[in-house]
C-alpha positions in Angstrom: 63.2 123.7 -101.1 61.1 126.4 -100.1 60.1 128.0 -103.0 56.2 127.3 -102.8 56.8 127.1 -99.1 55.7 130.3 -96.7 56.4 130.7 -93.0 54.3 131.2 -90.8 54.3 134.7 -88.7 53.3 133.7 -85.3 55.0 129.9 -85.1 57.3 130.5 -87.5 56.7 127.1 -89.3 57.0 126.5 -93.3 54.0 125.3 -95.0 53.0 124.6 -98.6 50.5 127.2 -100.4 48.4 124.7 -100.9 47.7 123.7 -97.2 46.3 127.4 -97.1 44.4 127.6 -100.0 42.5 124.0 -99.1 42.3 125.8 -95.2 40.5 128.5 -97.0 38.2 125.8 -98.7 37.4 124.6 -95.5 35.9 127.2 -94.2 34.0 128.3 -97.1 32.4 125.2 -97.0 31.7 125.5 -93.2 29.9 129.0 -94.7 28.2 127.6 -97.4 26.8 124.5 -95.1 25.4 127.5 -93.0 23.7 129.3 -95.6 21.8 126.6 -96.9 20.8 124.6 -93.5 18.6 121.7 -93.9 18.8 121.6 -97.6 23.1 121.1 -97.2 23.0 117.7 -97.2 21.7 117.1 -100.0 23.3 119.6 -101.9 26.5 118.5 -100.6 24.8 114.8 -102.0 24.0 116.5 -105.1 27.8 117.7 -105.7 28.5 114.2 -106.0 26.7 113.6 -109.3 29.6 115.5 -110.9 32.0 112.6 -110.4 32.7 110.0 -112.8 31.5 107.2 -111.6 29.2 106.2 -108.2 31.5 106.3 -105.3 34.3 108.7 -107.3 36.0 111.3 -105.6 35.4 115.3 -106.3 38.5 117.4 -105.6 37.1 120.1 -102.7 37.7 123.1 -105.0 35.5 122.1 -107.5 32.8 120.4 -105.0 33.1 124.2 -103.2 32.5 125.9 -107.2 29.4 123.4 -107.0 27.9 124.3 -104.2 28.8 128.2 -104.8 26.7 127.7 -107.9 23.7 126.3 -106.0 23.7 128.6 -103.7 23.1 131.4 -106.8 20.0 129.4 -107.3 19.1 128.7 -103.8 19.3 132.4 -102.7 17.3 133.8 -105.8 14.9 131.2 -106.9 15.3 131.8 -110.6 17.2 130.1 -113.6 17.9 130.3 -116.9 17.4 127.3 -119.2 17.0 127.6 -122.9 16.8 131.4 -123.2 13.6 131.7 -121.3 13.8 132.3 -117.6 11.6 130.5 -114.9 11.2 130.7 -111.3 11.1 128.5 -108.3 10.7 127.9 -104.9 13.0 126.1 -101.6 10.8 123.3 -101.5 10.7 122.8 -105.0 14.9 122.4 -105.3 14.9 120.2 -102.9 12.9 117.8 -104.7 14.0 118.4 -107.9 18.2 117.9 -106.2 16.4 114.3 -104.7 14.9 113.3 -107.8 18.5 113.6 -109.7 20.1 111.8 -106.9 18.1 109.2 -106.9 18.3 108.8 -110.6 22.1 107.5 -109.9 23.0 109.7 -113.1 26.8 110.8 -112.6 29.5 112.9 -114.6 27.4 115.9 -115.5 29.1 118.9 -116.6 26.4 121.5 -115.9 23.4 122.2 -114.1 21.1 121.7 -116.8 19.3 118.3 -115.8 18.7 119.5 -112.5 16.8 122.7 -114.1 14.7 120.2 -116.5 13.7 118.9 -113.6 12.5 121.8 -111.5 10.6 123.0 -115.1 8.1 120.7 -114.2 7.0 123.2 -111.3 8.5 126.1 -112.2 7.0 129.0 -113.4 7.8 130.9 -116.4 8.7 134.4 -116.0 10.1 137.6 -118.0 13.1 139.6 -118.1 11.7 141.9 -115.3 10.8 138.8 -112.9 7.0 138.4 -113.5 5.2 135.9 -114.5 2.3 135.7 -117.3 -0.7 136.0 -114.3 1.7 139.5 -112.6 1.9 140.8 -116.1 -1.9 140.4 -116.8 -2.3 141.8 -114.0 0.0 144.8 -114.1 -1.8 145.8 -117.5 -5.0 145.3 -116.0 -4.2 148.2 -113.2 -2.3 150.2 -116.3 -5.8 150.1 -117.9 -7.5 151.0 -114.9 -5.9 154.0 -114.5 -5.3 155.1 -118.1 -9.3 155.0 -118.3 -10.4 156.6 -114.7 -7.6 159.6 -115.4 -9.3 160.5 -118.9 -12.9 160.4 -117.5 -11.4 162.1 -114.3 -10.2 164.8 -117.1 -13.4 165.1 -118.2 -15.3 165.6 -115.6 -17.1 169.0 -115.2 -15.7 172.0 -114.8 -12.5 170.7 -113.2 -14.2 168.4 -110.8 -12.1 165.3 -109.3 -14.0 162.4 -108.8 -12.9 159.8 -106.3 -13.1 156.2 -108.1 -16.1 155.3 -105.9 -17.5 158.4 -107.6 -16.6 157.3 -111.0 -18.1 154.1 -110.2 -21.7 155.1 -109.0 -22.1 157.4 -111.7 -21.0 155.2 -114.7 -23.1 152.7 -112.9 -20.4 150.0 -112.6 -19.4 147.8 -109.6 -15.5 147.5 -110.6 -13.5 149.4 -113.0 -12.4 146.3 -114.9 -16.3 146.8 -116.3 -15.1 149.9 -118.1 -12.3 148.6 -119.9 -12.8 148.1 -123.9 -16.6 149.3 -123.7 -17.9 152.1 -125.9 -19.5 154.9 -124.1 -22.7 153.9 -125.4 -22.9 150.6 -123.5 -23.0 152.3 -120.2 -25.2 154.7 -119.3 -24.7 157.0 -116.0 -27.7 156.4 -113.5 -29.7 159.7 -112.9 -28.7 161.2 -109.8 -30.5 160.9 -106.6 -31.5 164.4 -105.4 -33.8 165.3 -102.5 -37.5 166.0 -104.4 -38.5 169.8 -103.5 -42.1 170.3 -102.3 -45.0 169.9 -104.7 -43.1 166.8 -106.5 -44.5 162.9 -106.7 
């Protein structure tokens, strides 16, 4: 029978589909092992918590799939868990992948213990990647600008003031001092001229 059987174009020799498709396996996993370096060991120890039982057997498609899936987290350091998103560091997968080996759990479906686990040092983030401290900051800057462009507009006749401008003559040592402060609070500082002759 050679209906699932191909030949081989250089030797010449019949071979099942199968013996490909697991070659192919192969070296994807040689790949994978690569692009994960110290931490594919226990990854690879990690893929066995998907078994059924201690000691049970994980066909190499679905250990490949596995590590494929890791590799998703390795490479971008974010997850997904609950509908909120979070993100993560190298360090901090591997020693959320040893604490869940060394729990001796087995048969999971998903990744989802693994990802309670790293939420204990992850750190929350939004849709667009930042965390509550970059966002903060992002509408502090926002602020900042909004604020030096409209005194900058009124400035007079046309003049541009540079920010260090702005700053010694609103009498302020950071912009942040501006922000959410009636006019009224701040007063500019005379400026400094040279005194003509006669003054005291």
């Amino acid at each position: 029978m050679t209906k699932n059987r191909i030949r081989c174009p250089y030797c010449e020799r019949l071979f099942d589909i199968e013996q490909m498709e697991t070659a192919d396996l192969f070296s994807e996993r040689v790949d994978l092992a690569a692009r994960l370096g110290r931490a594919w060991h226990l990854v690879n120890e990690y893929a066995d918590c998907f078994a059924q039982s201690s000691g049970g057997r994980i066909g190499l498609k679905k250990r490949v799939r596995l590590i494929r899936e890791v590799i998703r987290l390795w490479d971008g350091c974010t997850f997904e868990l609950d509908g909120k998103r979070f993100k993560t560091t190298h360090e901090n997968i591997m020693q959320a992948m040893t604490t869940v080996c060394n729990a001796d759990k087995f048969g999971f479906k998903n990744h989802n213990y693994l990802k309670r686990v790293l939420c204990d040092t992850a750190v929350r983030i939004s849709a667009e990647g930042l965390s509550a401290k970059e966002e903060e900051d992002r509408e502090v800057r926002r602020r900042q600008a909004r604020l030096f462009s409209k005194e900058n507009e009124a400035g007079s006749a046309g003049e541009a003031l540079s920010a260090e401008e702005f700053k010694r003559r609103r009498g302020v040592a950071s912009l942040t001092d501006r922000i959410g402060r009636p006019d009224g609070l701040l007063t500019s500082p005379p400026l400094q001229g040279k005194r003509g002759k006669g003054e005291k």
